[in-house]
TIGU-677264 format. One record per residue (C-alpha): residue number from 0; residue in one letter; x, y, z. Coordinates in nm, 4 decimals. Layout:
<atoms>
NUM,a,X,Y,Z .
...
</atoms>
This chain:
<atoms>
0,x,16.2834,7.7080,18.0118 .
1,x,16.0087,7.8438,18.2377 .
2,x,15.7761,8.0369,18.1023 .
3,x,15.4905,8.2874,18.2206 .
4,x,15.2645,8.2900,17.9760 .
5,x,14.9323,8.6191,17.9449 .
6,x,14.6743,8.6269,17.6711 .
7,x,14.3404,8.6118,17.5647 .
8,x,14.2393,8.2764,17.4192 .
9,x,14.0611,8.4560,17.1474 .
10,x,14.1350,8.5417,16.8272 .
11,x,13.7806,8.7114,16.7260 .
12,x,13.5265,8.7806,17.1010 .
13,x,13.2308,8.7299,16.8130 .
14,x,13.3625,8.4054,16.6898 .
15,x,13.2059,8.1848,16.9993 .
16,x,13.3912,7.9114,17.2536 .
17,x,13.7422,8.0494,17.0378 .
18,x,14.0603,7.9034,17.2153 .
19,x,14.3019,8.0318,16.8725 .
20,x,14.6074,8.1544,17.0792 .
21,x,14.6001,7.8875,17.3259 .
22,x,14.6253,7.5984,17.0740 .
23,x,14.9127,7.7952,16.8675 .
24,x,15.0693,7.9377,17.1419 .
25,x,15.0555,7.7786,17.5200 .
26,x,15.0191,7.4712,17.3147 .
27,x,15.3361,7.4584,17.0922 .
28,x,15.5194,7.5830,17.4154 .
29,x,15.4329,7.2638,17.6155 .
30,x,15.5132,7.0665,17.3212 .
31,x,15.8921,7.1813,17.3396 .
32,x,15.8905,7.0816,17.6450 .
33,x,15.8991,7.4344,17.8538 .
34,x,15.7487,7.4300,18.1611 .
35,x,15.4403,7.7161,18.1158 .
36,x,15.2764,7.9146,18.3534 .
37,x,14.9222,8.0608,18.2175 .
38,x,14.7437,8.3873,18.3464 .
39,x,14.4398,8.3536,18.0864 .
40,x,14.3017,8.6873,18.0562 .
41,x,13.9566,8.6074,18.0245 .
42,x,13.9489,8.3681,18.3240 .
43,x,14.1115,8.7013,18.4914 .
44,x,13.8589,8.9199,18.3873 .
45,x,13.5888,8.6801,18.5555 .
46,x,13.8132,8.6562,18.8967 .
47,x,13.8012,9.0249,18.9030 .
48,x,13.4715,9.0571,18.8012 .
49,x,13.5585,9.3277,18.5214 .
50,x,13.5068,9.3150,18.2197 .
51,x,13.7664,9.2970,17.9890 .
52,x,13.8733,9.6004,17.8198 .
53,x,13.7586,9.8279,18.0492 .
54,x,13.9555,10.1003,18.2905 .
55,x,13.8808,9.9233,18.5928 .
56,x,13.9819,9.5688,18.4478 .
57,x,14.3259,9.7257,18.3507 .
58,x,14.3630,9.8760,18.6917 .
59,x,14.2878,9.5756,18.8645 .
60,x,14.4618,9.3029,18.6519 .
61,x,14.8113,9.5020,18.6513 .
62,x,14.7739,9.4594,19.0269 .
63,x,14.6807,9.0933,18.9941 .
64,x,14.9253,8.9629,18.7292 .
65,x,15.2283,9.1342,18.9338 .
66,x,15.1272,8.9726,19.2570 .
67,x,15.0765,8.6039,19.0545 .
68,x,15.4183,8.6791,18.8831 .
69,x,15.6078,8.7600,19.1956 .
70,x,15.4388,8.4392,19.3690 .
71,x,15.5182,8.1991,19.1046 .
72,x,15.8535,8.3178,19.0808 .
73,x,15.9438,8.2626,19.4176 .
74,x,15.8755,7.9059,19.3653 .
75,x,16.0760,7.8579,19.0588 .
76,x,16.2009,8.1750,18.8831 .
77,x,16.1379,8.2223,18.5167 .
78,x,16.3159,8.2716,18.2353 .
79,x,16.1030,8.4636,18.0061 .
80,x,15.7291,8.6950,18.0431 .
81,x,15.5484,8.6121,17.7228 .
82,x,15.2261,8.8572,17.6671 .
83,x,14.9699,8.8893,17.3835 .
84,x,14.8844,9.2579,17.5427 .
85,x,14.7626,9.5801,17.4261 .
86,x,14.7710,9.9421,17.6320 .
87,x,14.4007,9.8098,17.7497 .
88,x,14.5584,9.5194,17.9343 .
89,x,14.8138,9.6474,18.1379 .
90,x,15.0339,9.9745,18.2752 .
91,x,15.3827,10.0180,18.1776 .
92,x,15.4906,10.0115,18.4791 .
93,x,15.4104,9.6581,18.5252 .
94,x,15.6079,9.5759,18.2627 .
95,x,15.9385,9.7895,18.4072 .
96,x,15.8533,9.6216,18.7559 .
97,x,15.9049,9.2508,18.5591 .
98,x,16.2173,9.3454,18.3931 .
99,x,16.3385,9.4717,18.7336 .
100,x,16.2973,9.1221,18.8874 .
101,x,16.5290,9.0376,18.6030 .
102,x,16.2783,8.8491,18.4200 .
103,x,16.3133,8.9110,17.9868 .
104,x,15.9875,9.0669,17.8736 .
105,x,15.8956,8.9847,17.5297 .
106,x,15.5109,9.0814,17.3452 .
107,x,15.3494,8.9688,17.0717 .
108,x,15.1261,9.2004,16.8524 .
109,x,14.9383,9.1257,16.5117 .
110,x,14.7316,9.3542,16.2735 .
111,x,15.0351,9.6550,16.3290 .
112,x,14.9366,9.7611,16.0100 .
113,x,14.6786,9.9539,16.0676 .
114,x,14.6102,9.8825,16.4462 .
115,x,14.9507,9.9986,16.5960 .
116,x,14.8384,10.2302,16.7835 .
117,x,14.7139,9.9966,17.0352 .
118,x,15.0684,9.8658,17.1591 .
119,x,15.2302,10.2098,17.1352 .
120,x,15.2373,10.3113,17.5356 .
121,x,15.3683,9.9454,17.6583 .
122,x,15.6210,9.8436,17.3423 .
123,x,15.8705,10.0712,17.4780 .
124,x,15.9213,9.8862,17.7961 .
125,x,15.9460,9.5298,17.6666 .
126,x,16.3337,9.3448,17.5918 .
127,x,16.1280,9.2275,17.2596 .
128,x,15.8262,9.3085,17.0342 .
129,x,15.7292,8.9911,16.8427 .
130,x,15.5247,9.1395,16.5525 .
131,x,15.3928,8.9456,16.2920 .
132,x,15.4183,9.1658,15.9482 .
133,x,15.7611,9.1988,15.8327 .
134,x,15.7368,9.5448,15.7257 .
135,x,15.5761,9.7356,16.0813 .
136,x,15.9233,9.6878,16.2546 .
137,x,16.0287,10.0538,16.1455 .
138,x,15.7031,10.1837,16.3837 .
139,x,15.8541,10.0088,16.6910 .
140,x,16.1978,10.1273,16.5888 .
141,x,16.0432,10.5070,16.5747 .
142,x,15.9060,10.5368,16.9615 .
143,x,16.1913,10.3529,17.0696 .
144,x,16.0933,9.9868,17.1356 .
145,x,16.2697,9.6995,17.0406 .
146,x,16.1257,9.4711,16.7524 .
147,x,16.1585,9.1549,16.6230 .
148,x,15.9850,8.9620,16.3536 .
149,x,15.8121,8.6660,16.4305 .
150,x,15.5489,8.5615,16.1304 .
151,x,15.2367,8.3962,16.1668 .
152,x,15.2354,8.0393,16.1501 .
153,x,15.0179,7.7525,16.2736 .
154,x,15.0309,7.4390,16.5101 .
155,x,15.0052,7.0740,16.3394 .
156,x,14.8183,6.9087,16.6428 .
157,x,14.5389,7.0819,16.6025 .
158,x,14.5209,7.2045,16.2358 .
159,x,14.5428,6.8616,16.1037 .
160,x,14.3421,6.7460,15.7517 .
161,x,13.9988,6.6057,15.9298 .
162,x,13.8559,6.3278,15.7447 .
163,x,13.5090,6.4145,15.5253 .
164,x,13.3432,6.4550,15.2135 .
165,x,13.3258,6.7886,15.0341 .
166,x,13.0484,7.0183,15.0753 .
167,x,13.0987,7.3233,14.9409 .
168,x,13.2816,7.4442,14.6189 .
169,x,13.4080,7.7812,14.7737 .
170,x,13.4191,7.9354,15.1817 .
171,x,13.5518,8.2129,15.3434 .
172,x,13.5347,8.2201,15.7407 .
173,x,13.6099,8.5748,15.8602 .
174,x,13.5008,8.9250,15.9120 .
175,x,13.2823,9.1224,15.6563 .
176,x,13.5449,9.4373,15.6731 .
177,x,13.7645,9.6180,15.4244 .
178,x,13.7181,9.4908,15.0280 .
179,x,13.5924,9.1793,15.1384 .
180,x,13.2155,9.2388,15.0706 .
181,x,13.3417,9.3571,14.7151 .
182,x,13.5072,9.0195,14.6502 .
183,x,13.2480,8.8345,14.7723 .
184,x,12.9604,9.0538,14.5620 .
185,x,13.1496,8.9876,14.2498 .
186,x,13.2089,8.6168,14.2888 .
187,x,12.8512,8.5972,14.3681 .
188,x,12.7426,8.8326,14.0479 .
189,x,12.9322,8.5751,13.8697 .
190,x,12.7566,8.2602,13.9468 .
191,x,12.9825,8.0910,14.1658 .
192,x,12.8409,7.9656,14.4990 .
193,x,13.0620,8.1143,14.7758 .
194,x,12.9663,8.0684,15.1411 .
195,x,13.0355,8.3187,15.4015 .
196,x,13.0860,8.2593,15.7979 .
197,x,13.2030,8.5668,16.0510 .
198,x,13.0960,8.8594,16.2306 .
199,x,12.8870,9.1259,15.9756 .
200,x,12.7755,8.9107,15.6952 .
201,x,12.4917,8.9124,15.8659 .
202,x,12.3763,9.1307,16.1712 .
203,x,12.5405,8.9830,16.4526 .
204,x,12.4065,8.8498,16.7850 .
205,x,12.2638,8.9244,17.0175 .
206,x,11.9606,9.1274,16.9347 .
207,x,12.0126,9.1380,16.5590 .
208,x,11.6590,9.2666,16.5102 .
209,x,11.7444,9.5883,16.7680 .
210,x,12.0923,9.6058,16.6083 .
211,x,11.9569,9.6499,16.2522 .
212,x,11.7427,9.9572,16.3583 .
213,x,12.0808,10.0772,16.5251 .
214,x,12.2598,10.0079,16.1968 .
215,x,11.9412,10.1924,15.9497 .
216,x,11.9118,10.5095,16.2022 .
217,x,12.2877,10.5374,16.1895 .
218,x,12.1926,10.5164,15.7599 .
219,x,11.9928,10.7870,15.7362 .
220,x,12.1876,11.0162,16.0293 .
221,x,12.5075,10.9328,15.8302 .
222,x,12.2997,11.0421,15.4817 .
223,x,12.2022,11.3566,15.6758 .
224,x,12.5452,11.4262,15.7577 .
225,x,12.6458,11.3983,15.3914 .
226,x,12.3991,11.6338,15.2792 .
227,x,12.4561,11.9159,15.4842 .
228,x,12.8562,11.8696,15.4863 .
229,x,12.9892,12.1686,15.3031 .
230,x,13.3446,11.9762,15.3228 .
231,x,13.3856,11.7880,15.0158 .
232,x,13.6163,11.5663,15.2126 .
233,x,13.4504,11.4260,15.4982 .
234,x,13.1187,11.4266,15.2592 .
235,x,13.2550,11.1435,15.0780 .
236,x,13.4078,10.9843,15.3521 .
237,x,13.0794,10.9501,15.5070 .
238,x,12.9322,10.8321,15.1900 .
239,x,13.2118,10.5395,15.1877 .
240,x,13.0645,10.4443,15.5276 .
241,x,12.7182,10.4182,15.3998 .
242,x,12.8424,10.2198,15.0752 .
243,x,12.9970,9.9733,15.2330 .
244,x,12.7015,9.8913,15.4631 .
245,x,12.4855,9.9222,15.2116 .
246,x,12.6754,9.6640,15.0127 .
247,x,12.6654,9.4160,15.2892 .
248,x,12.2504,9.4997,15.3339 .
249,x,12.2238,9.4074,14.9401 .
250,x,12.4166,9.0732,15.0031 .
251,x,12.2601,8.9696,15.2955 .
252,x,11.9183,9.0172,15.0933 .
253,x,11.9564,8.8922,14.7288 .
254,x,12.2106,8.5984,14.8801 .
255,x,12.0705,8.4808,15.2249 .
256,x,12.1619,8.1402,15.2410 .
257,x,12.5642,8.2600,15.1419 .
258,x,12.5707,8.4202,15.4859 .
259,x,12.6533,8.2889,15.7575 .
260,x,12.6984,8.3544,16.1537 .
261,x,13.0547,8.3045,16.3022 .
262,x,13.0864,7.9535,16.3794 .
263,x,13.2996,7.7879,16.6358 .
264,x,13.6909,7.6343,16.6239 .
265,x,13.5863,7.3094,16.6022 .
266,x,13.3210,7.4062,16.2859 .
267,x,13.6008,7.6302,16.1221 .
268,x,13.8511,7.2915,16.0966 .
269,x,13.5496,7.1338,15.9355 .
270,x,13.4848,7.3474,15.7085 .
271,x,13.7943,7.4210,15.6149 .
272,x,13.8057,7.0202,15.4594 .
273,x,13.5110,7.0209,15.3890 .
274,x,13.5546,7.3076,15.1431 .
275,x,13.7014,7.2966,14.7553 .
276,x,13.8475,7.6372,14.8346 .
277,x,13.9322,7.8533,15.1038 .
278,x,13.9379,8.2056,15.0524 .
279,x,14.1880,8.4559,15.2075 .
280,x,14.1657,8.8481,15.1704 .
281,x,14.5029,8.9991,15.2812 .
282,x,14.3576,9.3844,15.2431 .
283,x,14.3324,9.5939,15.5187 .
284,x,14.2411,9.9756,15.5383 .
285,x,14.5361,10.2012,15.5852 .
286,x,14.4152,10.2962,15.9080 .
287,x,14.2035,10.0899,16.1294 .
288,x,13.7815,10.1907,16.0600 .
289,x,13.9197,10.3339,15.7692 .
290,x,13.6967,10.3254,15.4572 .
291,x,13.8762,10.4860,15.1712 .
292,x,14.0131,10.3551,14.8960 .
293,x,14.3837,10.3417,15.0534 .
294,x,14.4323,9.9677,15.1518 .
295,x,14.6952,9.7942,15.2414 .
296,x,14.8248,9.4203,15.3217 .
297,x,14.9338,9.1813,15.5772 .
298,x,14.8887,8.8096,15.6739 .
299,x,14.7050,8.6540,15.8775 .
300,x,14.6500,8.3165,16.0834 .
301,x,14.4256,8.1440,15.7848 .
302,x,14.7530,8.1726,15.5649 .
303,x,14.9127,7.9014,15.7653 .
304,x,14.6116,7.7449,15.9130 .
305,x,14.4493,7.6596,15.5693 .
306,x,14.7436,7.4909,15.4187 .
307,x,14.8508,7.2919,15.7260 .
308,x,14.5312,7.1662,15.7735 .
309,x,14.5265,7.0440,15.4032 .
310,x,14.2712,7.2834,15.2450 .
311,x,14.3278,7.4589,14.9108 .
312,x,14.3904,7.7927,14.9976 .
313,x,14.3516,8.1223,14.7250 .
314,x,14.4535,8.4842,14.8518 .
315,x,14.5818,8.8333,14.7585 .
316,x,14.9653,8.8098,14.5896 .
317,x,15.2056,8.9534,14.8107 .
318,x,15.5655,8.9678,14.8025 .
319,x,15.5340,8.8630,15.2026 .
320,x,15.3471,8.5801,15.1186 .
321,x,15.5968,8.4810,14.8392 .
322,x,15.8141,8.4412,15.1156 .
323,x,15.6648,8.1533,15.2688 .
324,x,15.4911,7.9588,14.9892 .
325,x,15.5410,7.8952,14.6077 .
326,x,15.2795,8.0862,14.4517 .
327,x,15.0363,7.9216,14.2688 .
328,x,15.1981,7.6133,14.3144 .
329,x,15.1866,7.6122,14.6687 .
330,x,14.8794,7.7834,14.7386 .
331,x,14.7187,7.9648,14.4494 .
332,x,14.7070,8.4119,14.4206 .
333,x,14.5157,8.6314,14.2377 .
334,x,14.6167,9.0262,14.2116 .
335,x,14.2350,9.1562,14.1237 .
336,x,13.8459,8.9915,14.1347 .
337,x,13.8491,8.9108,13.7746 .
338,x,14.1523,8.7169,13.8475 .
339,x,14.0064,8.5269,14.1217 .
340,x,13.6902,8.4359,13.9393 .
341,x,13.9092,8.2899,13.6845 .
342,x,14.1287,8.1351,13.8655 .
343,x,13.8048,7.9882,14.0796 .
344,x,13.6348,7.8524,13.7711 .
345,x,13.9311,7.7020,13.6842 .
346,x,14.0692,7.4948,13.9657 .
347,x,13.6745,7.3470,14.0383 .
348,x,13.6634,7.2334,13.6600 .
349,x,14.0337,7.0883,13.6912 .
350,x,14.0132,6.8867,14.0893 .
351,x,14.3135,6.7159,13.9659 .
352,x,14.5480,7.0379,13.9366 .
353,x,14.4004,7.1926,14.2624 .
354,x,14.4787,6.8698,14.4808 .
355,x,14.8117,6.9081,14.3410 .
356,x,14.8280,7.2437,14.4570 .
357,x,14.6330,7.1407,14.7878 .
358,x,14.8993,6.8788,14.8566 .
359,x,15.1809,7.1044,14.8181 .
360,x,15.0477,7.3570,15.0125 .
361,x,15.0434,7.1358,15.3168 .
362,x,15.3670,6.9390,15.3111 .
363,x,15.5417,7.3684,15.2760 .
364,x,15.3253,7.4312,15.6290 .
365,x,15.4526,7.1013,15.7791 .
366,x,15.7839,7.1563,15.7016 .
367,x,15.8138,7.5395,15.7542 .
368,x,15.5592,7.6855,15.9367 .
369,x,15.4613,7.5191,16.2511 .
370,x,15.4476,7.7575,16.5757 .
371,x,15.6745,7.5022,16.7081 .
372,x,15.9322,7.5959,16.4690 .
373,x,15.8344,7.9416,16.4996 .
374,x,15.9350,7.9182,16.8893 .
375,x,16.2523,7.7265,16.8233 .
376,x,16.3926,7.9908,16.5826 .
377,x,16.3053,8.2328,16.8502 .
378,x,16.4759,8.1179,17.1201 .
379,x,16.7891,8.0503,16.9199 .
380,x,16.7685,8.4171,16.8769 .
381,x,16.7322,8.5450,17.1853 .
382,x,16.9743,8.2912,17.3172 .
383,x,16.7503,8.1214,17.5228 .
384,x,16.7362,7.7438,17.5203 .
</atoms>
């Protein structure tokens, strides 16, 4: 099947040199065997000379991905347009212009839990949404657009075990964001030597030093704010901001050698073996920025990149998740912090049980979730072959 392939290699712009969706993507792709045509969007952005995200980069790369698509096409038509978009990227219209060519349009979206809005204006016009949490196919259903599940998963060839000693008894490598400071203070609190490695556990680059005067005037506006608010309601939501970053202020001070800058791919497969356990935090805010107490859950990447890359992986229970792996016997689950810090304590007093556990894990995201199976199902689906 031909194939033109859009997205940005990136799966975090703070997490540097990251090439995430081209290794379980374009990757997997070749690897069946389909012959792939790739418009990356950040080599795009540096052809145009825009940067991405911006109104001028979406008005000039609808122009430019049309004029590629029609020229490719002419030499050897495609079968299928496969985007990683949001309503930044592109203009609907683009999209109606491909499926007029007779080319089937097909986009993949993540984080439609609390981020949906960002697909909502191009979904419509696509044959197929590929989103990745089971339950968010109702909200493409609702403005009309077409959805189909397609879960996260991961791709062997490049999350394979690496060979090396351990070095730390417990990791996380993400964002500092919803309850994940709050996890991470308690495990702390309780004695347990957890390393941290993403964007805002500490102040990122560059400039931290002028971004952490940003961050403190912000403070004290934000405490102004709360004072003078005669709306109970937005008073304590603004209080909730300042909590949270005060939270990650008190970590970053009374544990400064747990945080850690965002390091790059080739680090995070490291780490990842090099680590006892690998923490996962499926909690997200109900809506995206959000910082009440309403959270919610989905999946993400490190639930199938963890396992197949033979680390011992701990996360939130979800019934999603159940789907996909035996709990705690597969990977292991906890349902509150007092939970995990058992369950932590545990597993790095009994190594024996946990490479049990570690070794199970892996052989389920062999056999089950590879992006190459992923693909295969899809097709099958859509009846291509």
């Amino acid at each position: 099947m031909r194939i033109f392939l859009s997205l940005l290699p990136t799966g975090n712009v703070s997490v540097p040199d990251s090439t995430t969706w081209l290794h379980n993507f374009y990757e997997p792709l070749l690897d069946l065997g389909h012959d792939v045509y790739l418009l990356r969007i950040d080599e795009a952005s540096n052809f145009l000379n825009e940067k991405y995200g911006s109104q001028k980069f979406k008005d000039k790369f609808s122009g430019h991905l049309l004029s590629k698509l029609i020229e490719e096409n002419e030499k050897s038509s495609f079968d299928l347009f496969l985007s990683y978009f949001t309503d930044k990227t592109i203009y609907p219209g683009v999209i109606v212009s491909i499926n007029k060519i007779g080319i089937s349009t097909a986009n993949f979206s993540c984080n439609n839990t609390h981020q949906f809005h960002l697909t909502k204006n191009i979904a419509p016009h696509y044959d197929y949404n590929l989103h990745s949490e089971k339950d968010t196919g109702e909200k493409f259903k609702e403005i009309g657009a077409n959805p189909l599940w397609f879960p996260m998963a991961a791709n062997p060839n490049h999350y394979h075990p690496i060979d090396c000693d351990y070095k730390y008894d417990v990791t996380f490598i993400g964002s500092s964001y919803a309850k994940r400071a709050d996890y991470i203070f308690h495990i702390l609190e309780n004695d347990i030597d957890v390393h941290c490695f993403g964007p805002n556990w500490l102040i990122n680059k560059p400039y931290p030093g002028i971004k952490k005067i940003y961050k403190e005037l912000n403070r004290m506006i934000n405490c102004f704010r709360s004072i003078l608010s005669i709306n109970e309601i937005k008073r304590y939501k603004i209080s909730s901001f300042i909590n949270k970053y005060d939270l990650q202020c008190y970590l970053r001070k009374r544990f400064p050698d747990n945080m850690h800058y965002p390091i790059s791919d080739k680090k995070m497969l490291k780490l990842y073996n090099q680590s006892r356990i690998n923490l996962g935090f499926l909690e997200v805010f109900a809506t995206n920025n959000d910082v009440q107490l309403y959270a919610k859950q989905h999946l993400h990447l490190r639930e199938f990149e963890i396992p197949m890359i033979g680390g011992l992986y701990f996360t939130n229970y979800s019934d999603e998740l159940a789907e996909f792996y035996k709990t705690d016997e597969e990977v292991i689950t906890f349902r509150n912090e007092h939970e995990l810090v058992d369950k932590i304590n545990y597993y790095l007093i009994n190594p024996e049980k946990a490479e049990k556990i570690r070794k199970a894990g892996h052989k389920r995201a062999m056999q089950c979730h590879t992006y190459q199976k992923r693909f295969q199902h899809l097709f099958n689906e859509i009846s291509f072959k």
